[in-house]
C-alpha positions as CSV (number, residue, x, y, z in Angstrom):
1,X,0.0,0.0,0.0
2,X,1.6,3.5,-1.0
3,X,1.7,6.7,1.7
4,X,-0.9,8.6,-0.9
5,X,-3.2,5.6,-1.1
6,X,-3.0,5.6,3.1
7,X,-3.8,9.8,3.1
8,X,-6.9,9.6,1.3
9,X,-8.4,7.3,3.9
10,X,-10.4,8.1,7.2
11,X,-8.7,7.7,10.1
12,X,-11.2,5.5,11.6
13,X,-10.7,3.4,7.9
14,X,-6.5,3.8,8.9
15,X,-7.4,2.0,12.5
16,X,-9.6,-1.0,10.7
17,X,-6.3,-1.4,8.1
18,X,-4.2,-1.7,11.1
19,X,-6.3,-4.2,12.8
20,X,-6.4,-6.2,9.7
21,X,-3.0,-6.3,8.7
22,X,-2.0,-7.5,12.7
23,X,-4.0,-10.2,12.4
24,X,-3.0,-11.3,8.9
25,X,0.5,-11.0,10.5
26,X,0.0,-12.9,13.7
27,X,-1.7,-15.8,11.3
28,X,1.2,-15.4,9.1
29,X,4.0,-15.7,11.9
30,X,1.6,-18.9,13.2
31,X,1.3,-20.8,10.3
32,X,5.7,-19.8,10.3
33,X,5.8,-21.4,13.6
34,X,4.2,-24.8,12.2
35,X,6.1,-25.0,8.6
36,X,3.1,-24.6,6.7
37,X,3.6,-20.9,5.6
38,X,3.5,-20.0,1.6
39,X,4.8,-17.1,1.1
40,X,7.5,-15.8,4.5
41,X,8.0,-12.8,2.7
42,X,4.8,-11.7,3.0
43,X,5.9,-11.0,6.6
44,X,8.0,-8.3,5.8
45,X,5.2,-6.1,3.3
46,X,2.8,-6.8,6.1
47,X,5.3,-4.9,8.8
48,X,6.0,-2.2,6.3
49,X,3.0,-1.3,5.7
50,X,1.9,-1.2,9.1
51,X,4.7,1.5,10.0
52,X,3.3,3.1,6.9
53,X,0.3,3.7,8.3
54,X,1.2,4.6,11.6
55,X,3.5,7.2,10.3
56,X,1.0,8.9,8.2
57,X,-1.0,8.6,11.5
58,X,1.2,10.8,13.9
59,X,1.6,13.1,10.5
60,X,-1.5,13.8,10.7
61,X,-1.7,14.2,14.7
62,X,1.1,15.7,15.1
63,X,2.9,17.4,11.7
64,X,1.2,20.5,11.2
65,X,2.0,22.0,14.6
66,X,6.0,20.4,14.9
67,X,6.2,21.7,11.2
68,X,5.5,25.3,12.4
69,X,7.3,25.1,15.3
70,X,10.4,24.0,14.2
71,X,10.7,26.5,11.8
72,X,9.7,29.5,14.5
73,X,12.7,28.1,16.8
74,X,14.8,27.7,13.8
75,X,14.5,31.5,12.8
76,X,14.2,32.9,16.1
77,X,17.8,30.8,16.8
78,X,19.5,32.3,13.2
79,X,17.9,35.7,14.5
80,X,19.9,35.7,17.7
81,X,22.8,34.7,16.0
């Protein structure tokens, strides 16, 4: 799943993708455990896109207001100087 694709959902729709892609990952890593898995590298899209999504979460809950105060600090340090 790509970062735009993630954006244009909900954030409630972003929480029900999460859900879903745990539990495909906790069947994934038991059916690992037992030798009957198809395809292991499944494993390591699932985990991606799961810190894809949480990503775009905190950008959303926390990246307009770090954004703009980074950049005050950063010109108020430069103006000092």
């Amino acid at each position: 799943m790509k970062a735009q694709d993630i954006r244009e959902l909900s954030v409630k729709e972003r929480a029900e993708k999460i859900d879903d892609l745990r539990q495909e990952f906790f069947n994934l890593k038991f059916q690992l455990a037992t030798g009957k898995i198809e395809n292991p590298s499944r494993l390591k899209f699932i985990r991606r896109d799961i810190a894809r999504i949480k990503t775009v979460l905190r950008e959303t809950v926390d990246g307009d207001s770090k954004s703009v105060g980074s950049v005050k600090e950063s010109a108020e340090s430069t103006a000092k100087a």
